[in-house]
N, CA, C and O atoms as a GROMACS GRO file, in nm:
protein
  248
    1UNK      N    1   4.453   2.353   3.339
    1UNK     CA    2   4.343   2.428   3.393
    1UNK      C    3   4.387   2.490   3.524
    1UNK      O    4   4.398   2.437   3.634
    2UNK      N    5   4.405   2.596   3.493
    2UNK     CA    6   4.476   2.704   3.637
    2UNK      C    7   4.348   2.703   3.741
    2UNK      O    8   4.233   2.690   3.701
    3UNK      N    9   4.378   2.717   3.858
    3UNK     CA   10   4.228   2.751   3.976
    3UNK      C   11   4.203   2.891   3.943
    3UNK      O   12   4.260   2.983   3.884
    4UNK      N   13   4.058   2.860   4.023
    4UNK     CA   14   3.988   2.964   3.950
    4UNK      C   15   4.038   3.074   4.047
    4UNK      O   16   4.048   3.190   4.007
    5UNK      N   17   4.071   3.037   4.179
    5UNK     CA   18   4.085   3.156   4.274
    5UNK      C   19   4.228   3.075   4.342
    5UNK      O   20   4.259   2.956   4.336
    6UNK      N   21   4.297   3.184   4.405
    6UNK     CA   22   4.392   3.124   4.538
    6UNK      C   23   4.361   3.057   4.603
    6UNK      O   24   4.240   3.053   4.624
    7UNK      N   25   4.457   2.954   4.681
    7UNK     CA   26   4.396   2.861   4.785
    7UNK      C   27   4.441   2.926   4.882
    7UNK      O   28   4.428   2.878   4.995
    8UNK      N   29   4.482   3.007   4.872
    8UNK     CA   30   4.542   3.107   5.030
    8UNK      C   31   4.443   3.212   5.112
    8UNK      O   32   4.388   3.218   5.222
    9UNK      N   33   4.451   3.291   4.995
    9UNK     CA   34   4.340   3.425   5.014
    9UNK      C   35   4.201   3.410   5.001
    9UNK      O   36   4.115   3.436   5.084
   10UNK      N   37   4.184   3.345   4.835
   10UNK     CA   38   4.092   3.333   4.737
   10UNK      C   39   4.040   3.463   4.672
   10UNK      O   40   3.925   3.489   4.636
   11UNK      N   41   4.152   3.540   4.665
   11UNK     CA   42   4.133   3.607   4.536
   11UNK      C   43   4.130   3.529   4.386
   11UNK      O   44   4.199   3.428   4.371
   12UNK      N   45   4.036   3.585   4.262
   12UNK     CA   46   4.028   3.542   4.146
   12UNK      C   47   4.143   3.557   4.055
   12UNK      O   48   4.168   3.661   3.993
   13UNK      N   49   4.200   3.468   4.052
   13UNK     CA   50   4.370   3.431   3.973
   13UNK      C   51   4.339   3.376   3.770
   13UNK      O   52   4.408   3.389   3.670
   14UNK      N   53   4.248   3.336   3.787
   14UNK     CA   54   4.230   3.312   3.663
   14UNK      C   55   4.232   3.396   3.554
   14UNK      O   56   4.332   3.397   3.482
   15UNK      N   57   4.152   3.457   3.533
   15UNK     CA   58   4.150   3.568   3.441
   15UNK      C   59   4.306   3.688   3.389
   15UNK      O   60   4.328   3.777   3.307
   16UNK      N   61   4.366   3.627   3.483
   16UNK     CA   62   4.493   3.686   3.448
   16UNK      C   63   4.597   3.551   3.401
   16UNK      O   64   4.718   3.568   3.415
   17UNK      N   65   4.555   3.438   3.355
   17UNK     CA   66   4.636   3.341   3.347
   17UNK      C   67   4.722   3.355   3.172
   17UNK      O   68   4.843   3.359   3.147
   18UNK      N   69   4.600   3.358   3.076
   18UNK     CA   70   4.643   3.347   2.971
   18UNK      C   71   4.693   3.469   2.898
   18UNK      O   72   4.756   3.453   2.793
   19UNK      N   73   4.662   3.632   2.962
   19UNK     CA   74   4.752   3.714   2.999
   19UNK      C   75   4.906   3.720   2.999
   19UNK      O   76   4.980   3.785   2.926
   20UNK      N   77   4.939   3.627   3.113
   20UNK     CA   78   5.031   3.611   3.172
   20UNK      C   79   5.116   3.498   3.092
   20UNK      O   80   5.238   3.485   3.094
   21UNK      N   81   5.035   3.430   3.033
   21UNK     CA   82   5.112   3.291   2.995
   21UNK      C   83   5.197   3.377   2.765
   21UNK      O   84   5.299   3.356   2.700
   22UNK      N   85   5.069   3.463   2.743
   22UNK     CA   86   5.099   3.535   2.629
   22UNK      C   87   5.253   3.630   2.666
   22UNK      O   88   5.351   3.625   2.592
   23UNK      N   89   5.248   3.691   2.758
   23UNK     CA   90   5.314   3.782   2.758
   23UNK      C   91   5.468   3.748   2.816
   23UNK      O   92   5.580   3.794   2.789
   24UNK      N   93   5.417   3.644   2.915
   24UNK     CA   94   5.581   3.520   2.959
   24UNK      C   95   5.659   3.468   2.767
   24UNK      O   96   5.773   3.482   2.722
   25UNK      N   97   5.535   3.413   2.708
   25UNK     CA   98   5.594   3.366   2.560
   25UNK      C   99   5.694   3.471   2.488
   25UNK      O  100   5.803   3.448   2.435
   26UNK      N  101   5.601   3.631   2.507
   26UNK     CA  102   5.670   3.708   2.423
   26UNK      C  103   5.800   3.769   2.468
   26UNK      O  104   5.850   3.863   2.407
   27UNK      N  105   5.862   3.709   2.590
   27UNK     CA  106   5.953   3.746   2.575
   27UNK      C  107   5.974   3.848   2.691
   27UNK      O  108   6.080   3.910   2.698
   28UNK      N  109   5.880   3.867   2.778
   28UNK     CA  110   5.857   3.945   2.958
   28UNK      C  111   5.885   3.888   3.026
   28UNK      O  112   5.810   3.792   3.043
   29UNK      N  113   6.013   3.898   3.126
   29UNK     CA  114   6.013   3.899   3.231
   29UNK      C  115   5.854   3.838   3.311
   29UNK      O  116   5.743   3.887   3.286
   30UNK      N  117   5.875   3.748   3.387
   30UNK     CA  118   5.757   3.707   3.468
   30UNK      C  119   5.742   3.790   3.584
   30UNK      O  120   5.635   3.849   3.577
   31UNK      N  121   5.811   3.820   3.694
   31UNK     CA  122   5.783   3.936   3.766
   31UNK      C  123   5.751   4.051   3.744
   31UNK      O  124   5.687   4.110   3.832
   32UNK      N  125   5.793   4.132   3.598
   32UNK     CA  126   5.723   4.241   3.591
   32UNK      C  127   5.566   4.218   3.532
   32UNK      O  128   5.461   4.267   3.572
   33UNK      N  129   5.587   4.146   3.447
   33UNK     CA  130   5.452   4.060   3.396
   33UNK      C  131   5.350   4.067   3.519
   33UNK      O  132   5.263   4.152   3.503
   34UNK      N  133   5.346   4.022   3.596
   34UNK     CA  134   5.300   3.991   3.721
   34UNK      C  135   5.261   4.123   3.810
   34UNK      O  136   5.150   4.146   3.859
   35UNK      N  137   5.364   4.195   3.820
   35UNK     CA  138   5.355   4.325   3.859
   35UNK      C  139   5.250   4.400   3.812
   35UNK      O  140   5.157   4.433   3.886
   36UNK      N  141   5.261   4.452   3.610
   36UNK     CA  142   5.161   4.505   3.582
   36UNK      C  143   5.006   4.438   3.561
   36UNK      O  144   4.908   4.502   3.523
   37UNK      N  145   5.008   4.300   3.593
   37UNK     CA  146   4.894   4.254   3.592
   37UNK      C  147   4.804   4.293   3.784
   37UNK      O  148   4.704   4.230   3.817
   38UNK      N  149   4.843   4.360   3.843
   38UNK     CA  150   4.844   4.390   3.957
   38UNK      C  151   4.840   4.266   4.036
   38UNK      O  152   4.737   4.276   4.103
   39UNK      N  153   4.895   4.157   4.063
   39UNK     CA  154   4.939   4.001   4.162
   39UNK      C  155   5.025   4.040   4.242
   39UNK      O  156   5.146   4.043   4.216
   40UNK      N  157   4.958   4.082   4.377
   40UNK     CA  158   5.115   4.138   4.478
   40UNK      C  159   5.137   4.077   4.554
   40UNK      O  160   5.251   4.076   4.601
   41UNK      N  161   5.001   3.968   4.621
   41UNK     CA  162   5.041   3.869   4.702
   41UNK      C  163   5.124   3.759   4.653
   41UNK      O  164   5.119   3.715   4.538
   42UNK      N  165   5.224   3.705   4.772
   42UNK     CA  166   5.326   3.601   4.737
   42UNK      C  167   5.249   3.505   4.700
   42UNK      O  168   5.283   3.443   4.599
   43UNK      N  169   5.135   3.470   4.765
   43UNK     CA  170   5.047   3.361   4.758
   43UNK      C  171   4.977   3.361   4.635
   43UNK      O  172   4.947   3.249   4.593
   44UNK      N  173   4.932   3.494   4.546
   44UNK     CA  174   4.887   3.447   4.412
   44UNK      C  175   4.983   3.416   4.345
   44UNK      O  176   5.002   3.298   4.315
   45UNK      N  177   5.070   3.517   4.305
   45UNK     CA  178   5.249   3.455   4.262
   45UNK      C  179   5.242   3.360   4.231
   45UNK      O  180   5.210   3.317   4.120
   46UNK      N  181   5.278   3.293   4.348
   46UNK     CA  182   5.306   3.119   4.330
   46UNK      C  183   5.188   3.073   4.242
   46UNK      O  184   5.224   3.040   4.129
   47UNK      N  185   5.065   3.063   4.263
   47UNK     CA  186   5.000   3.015   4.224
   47UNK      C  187   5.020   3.006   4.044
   47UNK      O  188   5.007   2.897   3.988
   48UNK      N  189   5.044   3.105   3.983
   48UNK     CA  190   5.082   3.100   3.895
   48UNK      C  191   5.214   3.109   3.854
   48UNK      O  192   5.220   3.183   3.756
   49UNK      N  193   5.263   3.089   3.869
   49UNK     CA  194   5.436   3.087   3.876
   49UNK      C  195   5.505   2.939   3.887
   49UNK      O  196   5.618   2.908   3.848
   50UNK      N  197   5.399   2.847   3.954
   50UNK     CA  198   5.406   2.705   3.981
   50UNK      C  199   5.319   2.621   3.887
   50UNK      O  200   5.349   2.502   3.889
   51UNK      N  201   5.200   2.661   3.791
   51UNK     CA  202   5.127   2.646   3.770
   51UNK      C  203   5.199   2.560   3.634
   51UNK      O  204   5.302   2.596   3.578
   52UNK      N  205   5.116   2.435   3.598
   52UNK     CA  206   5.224   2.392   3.519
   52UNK      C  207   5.082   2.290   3.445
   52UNK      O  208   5.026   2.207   3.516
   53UNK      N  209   5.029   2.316   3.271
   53UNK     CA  210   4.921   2.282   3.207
   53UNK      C  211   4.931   2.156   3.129
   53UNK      O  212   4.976   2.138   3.016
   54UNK      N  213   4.860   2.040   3.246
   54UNK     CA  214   4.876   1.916   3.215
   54UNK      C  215   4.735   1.870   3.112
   54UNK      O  216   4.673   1.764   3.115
   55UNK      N  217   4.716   1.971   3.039
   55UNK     CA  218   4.571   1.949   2.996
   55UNK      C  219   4.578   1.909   2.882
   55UNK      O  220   4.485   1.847   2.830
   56UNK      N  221   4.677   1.933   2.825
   56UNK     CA  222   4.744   1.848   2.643
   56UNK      C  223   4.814   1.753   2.652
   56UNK      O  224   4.848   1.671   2.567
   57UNK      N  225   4.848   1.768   2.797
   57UNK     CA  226   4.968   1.618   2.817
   57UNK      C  227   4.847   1.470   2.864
   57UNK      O  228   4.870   1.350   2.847
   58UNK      N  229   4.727   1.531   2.920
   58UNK     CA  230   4.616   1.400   2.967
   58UNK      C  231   4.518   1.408   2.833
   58UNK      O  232   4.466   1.300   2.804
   59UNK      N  233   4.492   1.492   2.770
   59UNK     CA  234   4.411   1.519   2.658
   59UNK      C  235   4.396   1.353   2.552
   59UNK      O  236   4.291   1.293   2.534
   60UNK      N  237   4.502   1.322   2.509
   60UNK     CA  238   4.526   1.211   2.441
   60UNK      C  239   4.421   1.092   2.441
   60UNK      O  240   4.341   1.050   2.359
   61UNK      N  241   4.471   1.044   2.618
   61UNK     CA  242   4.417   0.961   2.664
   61UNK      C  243   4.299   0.981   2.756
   61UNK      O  244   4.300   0.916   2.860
   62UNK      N  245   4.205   1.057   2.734
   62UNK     CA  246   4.032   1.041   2.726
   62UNK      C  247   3.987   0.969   2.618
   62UNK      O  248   3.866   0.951   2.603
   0.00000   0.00000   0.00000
């Protein structure tokens, strides 16, 4: 579960996650990926770039 916004700025980062996570699969470059999703701050970047979905790995054990 990506945040919904930056913890830096708090621009809205979400809505470009699964975007980003489709288009990393197919085979894009993540910086240009990123680029045309318009993300220019370093600080959203990271945010997704670091972002790492522990939500199938804890899923199990509920």
């Amino acid at each position: 579960m990506i945040p919904v916004r930056c913890f830096t700025c708090g621009k809205v980062i979400s809505n470009f996650w699964e975007e980003y996570k489709r288009r990393v699969n197919d085979g894009e470059e993540p910086a240009k990926v990123l680029d045309d999703l318009g993300i220019m701050r370093y600080c959203c970047r990271r945010m997704i770039l670091s972002h790492v979905e522990l939500v199938d790995v804890l899923a199990p054990y509920q």
